[in-house]
C-alpha positions in Angstrom: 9.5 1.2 26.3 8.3 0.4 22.7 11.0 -1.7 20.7 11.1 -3.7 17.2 11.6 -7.0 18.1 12.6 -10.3 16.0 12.3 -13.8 17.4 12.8 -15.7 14.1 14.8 -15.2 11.0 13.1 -14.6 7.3 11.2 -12.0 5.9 10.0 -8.4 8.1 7.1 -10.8 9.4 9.6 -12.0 12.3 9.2 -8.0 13.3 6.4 -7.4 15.9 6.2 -4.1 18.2 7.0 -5.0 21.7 7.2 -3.3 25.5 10.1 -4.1 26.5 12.5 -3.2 29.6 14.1 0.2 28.9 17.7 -0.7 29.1 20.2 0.7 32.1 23.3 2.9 31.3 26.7 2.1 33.1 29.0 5.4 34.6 30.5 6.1 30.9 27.2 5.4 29.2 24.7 7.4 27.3 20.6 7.0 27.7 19.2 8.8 24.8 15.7 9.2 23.8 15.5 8.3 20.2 13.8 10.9 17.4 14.9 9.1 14.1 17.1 5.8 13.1 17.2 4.7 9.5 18.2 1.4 8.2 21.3 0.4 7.1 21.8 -3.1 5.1 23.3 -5.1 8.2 20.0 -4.7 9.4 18.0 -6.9 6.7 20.8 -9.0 6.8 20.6 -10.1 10.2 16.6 -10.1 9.9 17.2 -13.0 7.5 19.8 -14.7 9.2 22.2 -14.1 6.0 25.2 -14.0 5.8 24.7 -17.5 7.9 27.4 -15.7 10.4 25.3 -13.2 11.6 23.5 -15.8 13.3 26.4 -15.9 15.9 25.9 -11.9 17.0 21.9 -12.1 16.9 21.1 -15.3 18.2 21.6 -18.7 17.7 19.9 -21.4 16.8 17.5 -18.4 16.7 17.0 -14.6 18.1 15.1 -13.6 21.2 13.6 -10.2 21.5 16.8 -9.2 19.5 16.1 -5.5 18.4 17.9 -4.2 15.0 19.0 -0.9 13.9 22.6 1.2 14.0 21.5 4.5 13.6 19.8 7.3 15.9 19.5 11.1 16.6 17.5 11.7 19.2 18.1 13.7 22.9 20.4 12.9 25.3 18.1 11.5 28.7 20.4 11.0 31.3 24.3 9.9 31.0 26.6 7.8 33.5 28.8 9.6 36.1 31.9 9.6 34.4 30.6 11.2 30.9 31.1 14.9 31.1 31.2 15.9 27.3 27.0 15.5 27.4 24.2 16.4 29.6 20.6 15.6 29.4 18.6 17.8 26.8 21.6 17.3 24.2 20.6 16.5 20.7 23.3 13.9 19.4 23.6 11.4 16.8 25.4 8.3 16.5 26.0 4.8 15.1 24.6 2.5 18.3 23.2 -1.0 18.5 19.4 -2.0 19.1 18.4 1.4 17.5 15.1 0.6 16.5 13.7 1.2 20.1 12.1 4.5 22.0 15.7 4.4 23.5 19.0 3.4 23.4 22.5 3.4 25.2 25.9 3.2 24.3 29.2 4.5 25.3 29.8 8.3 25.3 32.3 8.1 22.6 29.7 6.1 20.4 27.7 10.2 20.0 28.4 13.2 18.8 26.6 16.8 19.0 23.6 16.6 16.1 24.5 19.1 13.1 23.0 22.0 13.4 21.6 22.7 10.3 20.1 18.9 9.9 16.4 17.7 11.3 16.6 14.8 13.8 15.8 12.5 10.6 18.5 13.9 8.7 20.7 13.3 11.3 19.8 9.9 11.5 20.4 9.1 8.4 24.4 9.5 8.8 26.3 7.6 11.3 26.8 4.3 9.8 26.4 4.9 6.0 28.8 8.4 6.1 31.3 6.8 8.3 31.7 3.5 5.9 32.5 5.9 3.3 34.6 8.2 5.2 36.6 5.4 6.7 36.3 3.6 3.1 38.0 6.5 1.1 40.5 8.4 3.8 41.7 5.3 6.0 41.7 1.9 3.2 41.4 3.9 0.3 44.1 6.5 1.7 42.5 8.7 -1.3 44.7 12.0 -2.6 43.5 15.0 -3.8 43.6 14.7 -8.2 42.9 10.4 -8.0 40.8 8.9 -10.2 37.8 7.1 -8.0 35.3 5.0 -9.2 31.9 4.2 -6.9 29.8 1.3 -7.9 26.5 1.9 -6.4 26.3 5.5 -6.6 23.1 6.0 -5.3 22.9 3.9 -2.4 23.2 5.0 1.4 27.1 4.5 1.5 27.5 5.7 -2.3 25.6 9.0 -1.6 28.0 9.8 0.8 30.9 8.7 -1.0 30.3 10.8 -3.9 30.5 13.8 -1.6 33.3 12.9 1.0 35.3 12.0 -2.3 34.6 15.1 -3.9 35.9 17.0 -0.3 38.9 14.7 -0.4 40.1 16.3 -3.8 39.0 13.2 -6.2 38.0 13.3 -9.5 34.7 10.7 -9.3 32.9 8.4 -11.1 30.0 6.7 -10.0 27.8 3.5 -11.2 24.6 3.8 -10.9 20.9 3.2 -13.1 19.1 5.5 -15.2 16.8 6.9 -12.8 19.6 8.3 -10.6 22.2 9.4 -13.2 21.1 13.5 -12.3 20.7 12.6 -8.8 24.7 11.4 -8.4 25.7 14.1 -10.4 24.0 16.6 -8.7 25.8 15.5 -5.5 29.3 16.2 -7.2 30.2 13.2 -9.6 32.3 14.1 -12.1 31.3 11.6 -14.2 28.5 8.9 -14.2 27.9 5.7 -15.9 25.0 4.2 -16.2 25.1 0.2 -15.7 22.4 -0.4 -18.0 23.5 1.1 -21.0 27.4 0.6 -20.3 29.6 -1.7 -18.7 32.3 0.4 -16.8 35.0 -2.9 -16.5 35.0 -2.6 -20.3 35.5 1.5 -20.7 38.7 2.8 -21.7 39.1 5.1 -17.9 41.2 3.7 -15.3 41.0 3.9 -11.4 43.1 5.0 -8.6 40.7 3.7 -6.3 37.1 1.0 -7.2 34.9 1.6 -3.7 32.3 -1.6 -4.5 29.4 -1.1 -2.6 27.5 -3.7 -4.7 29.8 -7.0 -4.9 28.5 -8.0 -8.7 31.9 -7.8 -9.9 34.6 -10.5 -10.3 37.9 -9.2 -9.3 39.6 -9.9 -12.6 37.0 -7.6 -14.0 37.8 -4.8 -11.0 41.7 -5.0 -11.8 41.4 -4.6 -15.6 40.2 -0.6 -14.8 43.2 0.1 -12.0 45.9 2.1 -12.6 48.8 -0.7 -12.1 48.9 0.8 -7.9 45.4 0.8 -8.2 43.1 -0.3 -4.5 39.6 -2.2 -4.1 37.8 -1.4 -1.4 35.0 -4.4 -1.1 31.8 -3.0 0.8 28.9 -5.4 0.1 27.1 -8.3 1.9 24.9 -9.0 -1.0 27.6 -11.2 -2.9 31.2 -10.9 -4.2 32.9 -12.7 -1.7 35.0 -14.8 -4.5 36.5 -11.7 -5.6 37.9 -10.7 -1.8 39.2 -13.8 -1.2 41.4 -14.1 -4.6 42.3 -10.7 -3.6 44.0 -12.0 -0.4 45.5 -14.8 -2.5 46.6 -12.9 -5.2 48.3 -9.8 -3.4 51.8 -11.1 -2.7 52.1 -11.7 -6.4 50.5 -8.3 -8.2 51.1 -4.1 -7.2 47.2 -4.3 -7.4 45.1 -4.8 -4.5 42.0 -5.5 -2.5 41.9 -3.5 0.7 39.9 -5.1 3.3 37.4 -2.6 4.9 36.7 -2.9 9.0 34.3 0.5 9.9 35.0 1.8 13.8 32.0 3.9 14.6 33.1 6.4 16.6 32.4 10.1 18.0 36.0 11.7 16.2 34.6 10.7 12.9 31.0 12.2 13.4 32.5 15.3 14.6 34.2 15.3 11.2 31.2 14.8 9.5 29.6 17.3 11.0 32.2 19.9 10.2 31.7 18.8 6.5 27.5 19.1 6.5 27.8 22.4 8.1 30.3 24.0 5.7 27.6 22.4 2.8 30.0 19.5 2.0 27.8 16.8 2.7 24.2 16.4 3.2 22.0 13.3 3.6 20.5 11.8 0.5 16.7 10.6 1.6 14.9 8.2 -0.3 11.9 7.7 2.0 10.7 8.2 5.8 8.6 5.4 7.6 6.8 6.0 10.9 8.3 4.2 13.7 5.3 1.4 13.7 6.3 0.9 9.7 9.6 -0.8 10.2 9.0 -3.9 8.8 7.5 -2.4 5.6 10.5 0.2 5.6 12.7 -3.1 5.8 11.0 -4.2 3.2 11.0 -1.5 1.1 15.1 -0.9 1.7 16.0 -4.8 1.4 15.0 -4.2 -2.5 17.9 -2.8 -3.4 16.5 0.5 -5.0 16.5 2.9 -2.6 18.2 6.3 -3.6 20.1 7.1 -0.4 18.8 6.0 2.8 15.2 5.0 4.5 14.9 6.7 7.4 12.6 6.2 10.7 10.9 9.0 12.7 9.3 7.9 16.3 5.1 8.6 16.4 5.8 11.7 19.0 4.6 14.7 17.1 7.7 17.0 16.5 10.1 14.3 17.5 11.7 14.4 13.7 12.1 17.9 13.3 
């Protein structure tokens, strides 16, 4: 099969198309044919190499033939003797390793059925964005129906979804964003929006139940001054704002206020769940751009900017195979 490969770390020139061995499946074990993925920010951080501790889980001193990607939709091949709950021809999604390949395996429990009112690149653009949020908000952020929730980074792939599973949880929400996609984040259910070139939200009179930080650009001291005095932080950024987590830890005995550390599970209960909200109309994908499979390292490229409204996502060369 046809796979993304990286040998190096640095910039999407470590990417090269590749045949490699199409990978076996074990008795509870998926093989599905892939459709879509999109890409997720884990996966330009382990293309560089940073966070210097992704090195340990691609490959160190360096990667070999280490493929990337966490998301797929795509049809169910064949599945391991012990997995009843799919048969080949299914179309599932699901937030897997090694995505960025003609196919993939993982664990039954790793899938769920595809929505049925989403395309194969809609779907693909879920898994791992929609379940940081949903885990985010209902498990850390134990969010209520009525409290005040703030989203920095509105627009991005976890923040679209946020907005929305937010907005199904019963919050009133706020979310950070630039000008360009002030309408957007409204139109996908913020009650309010703040626009982070024109005002500084740490300095605003509202305070917050709940800050979801999907941006890390933030001290903590600046966080705390807009919590309600019970008030959470949920961190949710590899780009920077580790100084803030860690005087979070330090500081928690001693203050009502606190950081909430954020650990995602993928897992098939929680895309079911999603998939209940995008079929009642919910929740729906946000899509910035679509790359063909072949243009992954330009797609990397393109997403590792930072300005991508929602996510970037990837359809295989197949004619069909997205829709």
């Amino acid at each position: 099969m046809q796979a993304i490969v990286q040998n190096n770390y640095g910039t999407p020139d470590v990417l090269s198309l590749k045949e490699v061995e199409r990978p076996t499946f074990t008795d509870d074990q998926v093989l599905v044919r892939v459709h879509a993925a999109s890409i997720n920010a884990g996966d330009y951080f382990s293309m560089r190499g940073s966070p210097w501790l992704v090195r340990f889980f691609v490959g160190f001193p360096r990667p070999s033939d280490y493929i990337l990607g966490w998301d797929v939709a795509g049809r169910v091949e064949a599945v391991g003797s012990a997995v009843t709950k799919f048969q080949p021809g299914d179309a599932v999604f699901g937030a897997v390793s090694h995505a960025f390949a003609e196919y993939v395996v993982a664990s039954a429990d790793r899938f769920a059925p595809k929505p049925a009112n989403l395309t194969f690149g809609q779907a693909a653009a879920v898994p791992t964005a929609a379940i940081t949020a949903l885990q985010g908000l209902r498990d850390a952020g134990q969010v209520q129906p009525g409290q005040k929730l703030l989203i920095n980074g509105a627009a991005g792939g976890v923040g679209t979804f946020a907005v929305q599973i937010a907005k199904a949880l019963g919050a009133d929400v706020t979310g950070v964003c630039s000008t360009r996609n002030v309408e957007m984040v409204r139109t996908i259910g913020a009650n309010h929006v703040v626009d982070y070139t024109r005002e500084d939200f740490t300095r605003g009179e509202r305070r917050y139940d709940l800050i979801l930080d999907n941006v890390g650009n933030r001290a903590f001291s600046d966080l705390r001054r807009v919590l309600t005095p019970r008030g959470r932080i949920i961190p949710n950024s590899g780009h920077g704002g580790m100084s803030y987590v860690f005087k979070g830890f330090l500081l928690a005995p001693f203050m009502e206020q606190q950081e909430q550390p954020l650990t995602i599970t993928p897992n098939g209960r929680d895309l079911a769940a999603l998939t209940h909200m995008i079929e009642v109309g919910e929740v729906a994908p946000v899509i910035d751009r679509t790359f063909p499979f072949e243009e992954i390292p330009a797609a990397l490229s393109y997403a590792a900017q930072g300005h991508a409204r929602g996510k970037v996502v990837i359809t295989m060369h197949e004619p069909g195979l997205s829709n």
